[in-house]
N, C-alpha and C positions, 0 to 999 in steps of 0.2 A: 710384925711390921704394921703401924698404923696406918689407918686407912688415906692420911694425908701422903705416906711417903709410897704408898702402893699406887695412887692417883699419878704420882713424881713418876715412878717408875713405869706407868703405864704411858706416858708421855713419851719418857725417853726414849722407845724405841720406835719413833715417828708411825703414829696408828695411824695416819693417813693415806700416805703413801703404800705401809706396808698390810692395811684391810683392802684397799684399790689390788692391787698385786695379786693378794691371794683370791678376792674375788675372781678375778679375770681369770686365772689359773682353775679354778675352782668350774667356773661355769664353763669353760673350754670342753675340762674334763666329762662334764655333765653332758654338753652337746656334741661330743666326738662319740659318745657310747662306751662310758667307764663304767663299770659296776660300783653300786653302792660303797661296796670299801675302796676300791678305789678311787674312787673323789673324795672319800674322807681321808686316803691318804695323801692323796695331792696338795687339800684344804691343810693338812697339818705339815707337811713337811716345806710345805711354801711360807705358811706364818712363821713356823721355827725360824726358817732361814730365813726371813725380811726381820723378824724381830732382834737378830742375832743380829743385822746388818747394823740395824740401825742403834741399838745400843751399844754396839764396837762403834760406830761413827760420833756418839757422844761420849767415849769413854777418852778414845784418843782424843777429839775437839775438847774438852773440858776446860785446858787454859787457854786459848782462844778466846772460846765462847765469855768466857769469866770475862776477859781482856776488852770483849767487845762489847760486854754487858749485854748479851741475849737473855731476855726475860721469856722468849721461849724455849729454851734451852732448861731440863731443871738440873742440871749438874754445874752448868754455869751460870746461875743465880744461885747456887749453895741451897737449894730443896733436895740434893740427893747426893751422896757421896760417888766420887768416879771408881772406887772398887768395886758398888754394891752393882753398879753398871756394866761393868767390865766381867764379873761373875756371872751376873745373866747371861752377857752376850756369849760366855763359855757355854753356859747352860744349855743355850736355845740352840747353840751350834751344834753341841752333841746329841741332843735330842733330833735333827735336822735328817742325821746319817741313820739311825733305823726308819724314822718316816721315811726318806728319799727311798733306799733302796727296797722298802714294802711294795714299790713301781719295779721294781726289775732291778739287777743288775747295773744292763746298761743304763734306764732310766735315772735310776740312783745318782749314777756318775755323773752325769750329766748334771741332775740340777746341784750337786756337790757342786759342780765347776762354778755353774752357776753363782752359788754361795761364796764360795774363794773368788772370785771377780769381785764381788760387792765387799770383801774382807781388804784386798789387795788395794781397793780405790782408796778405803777408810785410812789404811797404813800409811801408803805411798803415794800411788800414784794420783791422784789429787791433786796433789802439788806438781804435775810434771805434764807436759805435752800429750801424753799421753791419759791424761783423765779420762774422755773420753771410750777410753778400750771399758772398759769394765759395765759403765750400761749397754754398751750395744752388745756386748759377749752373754750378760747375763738376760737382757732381754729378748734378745735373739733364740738362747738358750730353753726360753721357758715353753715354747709350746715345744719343743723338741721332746722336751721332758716328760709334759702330757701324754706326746702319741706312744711314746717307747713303751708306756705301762699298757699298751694293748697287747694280745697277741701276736705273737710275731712282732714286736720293736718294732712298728712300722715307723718313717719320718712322717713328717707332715708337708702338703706341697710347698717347696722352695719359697714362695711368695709370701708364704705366713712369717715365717722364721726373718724372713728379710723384712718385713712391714714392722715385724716387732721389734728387729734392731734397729731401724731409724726411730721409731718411737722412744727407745732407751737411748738415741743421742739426740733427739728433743729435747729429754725430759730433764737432760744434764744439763745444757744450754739453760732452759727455763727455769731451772732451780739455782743455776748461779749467778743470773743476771743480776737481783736483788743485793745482794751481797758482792759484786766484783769490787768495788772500791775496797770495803774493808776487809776482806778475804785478802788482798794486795799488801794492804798496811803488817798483816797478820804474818807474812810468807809463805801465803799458800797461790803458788802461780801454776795453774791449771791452764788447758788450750782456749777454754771460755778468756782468763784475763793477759795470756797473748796473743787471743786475737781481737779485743776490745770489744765495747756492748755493742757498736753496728754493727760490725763482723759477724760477734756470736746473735747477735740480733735475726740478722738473715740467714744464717746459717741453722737457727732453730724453727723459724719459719720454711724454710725448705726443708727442712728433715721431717717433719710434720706434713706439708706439701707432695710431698716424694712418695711419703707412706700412702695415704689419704689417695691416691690417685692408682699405687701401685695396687691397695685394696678393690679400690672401684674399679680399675681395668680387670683386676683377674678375678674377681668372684660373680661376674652373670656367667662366664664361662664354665660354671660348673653344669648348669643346666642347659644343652643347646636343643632342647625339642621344641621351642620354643611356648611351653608347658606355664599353668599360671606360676609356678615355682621359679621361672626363669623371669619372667614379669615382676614379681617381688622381687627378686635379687635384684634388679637393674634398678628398678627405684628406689630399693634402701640402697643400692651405691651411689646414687646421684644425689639424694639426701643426704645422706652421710659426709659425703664428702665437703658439699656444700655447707654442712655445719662445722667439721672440721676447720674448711679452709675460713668461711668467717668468725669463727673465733679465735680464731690462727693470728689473722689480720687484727684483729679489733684487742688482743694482746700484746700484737706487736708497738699499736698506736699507742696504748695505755702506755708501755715500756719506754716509749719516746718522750712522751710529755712526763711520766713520772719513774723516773728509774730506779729507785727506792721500793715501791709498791710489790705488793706481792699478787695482785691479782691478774698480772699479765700468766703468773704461774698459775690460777686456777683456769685462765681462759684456757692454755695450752693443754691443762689435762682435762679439760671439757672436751675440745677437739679429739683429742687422745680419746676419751673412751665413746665419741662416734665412732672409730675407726675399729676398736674394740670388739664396739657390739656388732660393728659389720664381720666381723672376722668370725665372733661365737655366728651367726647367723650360715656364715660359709660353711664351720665346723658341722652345724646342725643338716643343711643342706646336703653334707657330702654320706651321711647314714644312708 
């Protein structure tokens, strides 16, 4: 493969999204207390599966994207064939299932499910009311995933799991604002385009809001001795939060005046990974 169609292919499995992902996955694991193979299995079995995702998501999109001329798209600008794409995302999927279950058993299954959510959005549901299911199940899903490769499968407290599933129906909101119009023209009617951009407007800004608030209420509660440890949590949660909700805000406003733009989507996953780092912080706190 030349290095121009490896560049193509390095694309098509959206490295942005799915390095953010593994990151956070990644350092979770680190701050919860995984052993070294352990976060190297975490690290690999979370990029297989985000890489699997997201080149299924350009293999099915292919005549669309063609349709809508996405120049960032390279299967639909014709820099990459939608087989060579569709192969990968076979590839990385089955490579996903001995990483996953290198975590356990139940671990394993878990960010499997994971996996099949982000497969299932790509196939189907996307197009259907229920788009939405598929980020909050699989980001919901991902610290679940982390803690089970401890001993004893332990969960993680309720609040994380919940924090990360509204952040996975943020993220869906804010990834299809940009494109509602012609996603419409295209036949792809997800709950984003019927519930329209101000709908899903505010609805992505609360879910963001909701998270962001439900992280700062419950991570000084880890430390009540009122210890310097408990003094840092409280301030990185009122920071945090505070930068969350203004870049929440000031993507919403971008979104209004330019509805087109993509940068209400980076403000949102700006916010998103204050909320992030407050969470590995909690993770590190709870050792």
């Amino acid at each position: 493969m030349s290095l121009r169609r490896a560049v193509a292919l390095a694309l098509a499995c959206h490295p942005g999204p799915s390095l953010a992902v593994t990151a956070a996955a990644t350092g979770y694991a680190v701050c919860i207390g995984r052993r070294p193979a352990g976060v190297c299995a975490v690290g690999a079995a979370v990029l297989a599966g985000q890489c699997s995702i997201g080149w299924h998501n350009d293999a099915v999109d292919a005549v669309r994207d063609a349709a809508a001329r996405r120049r960032d798209k390279p299967v639909g600008r014709g820099a990459l064939e939608r087989s060579v794409v569709l192969k990968s995302a076979l590839g990385a999927a089955a490579l996903a299932v001995p990483f996953s279950l290198a975590s356990g058993r139940r671990a394993g299954v878990l960010h499997l499910v994971a996996v099949g959510a982000g497969w299932a959005y790509n196939a189907r549901l996307k197009a259907t009311a229920a788009s939405v299911a598929p980020y909050a199940v699989a980001f919901g899903l991902l610290p679940c995933f982390v803690e089970a490769g401890l001993p004893g499968s332990p969960w993680p407290p309720w609040w994380i799991p919940a924090a990360t599933a509204l952040l996975g129906v943020a993220a869906h909101g804010a990834n299809a604002l940009p494109d509602l119009e012609v996603d419409r023209r295209l036949g792809v009617v997800g709950l984003p385009h019927r519930l329209g951009r101000r709908t899903t407007l505010i609805g992505t800004l609360a879910a963001l809001g909701a998270a962001s608030l439900l992280v700062a209420v419950s991570v000084p509660t880890l430390d009540r001795s009122g210890s310097m440890l408990g003094g840092y949590l409280r301030l990185s949660a009122a920071t945090a939060t505070a930068l969350a909700m203004g870049a929440g805000v000031l993507g919403a406003a971008v979104a209004v005046r330019r509805p087109s733009s993509r940068l209400p989507f980076s403000l949102f996953v700006l916010a998103a990974l204050a909320d992030v780092g407050l969470v590995l912080a909690a993770a590190r706190a709870r050792r």
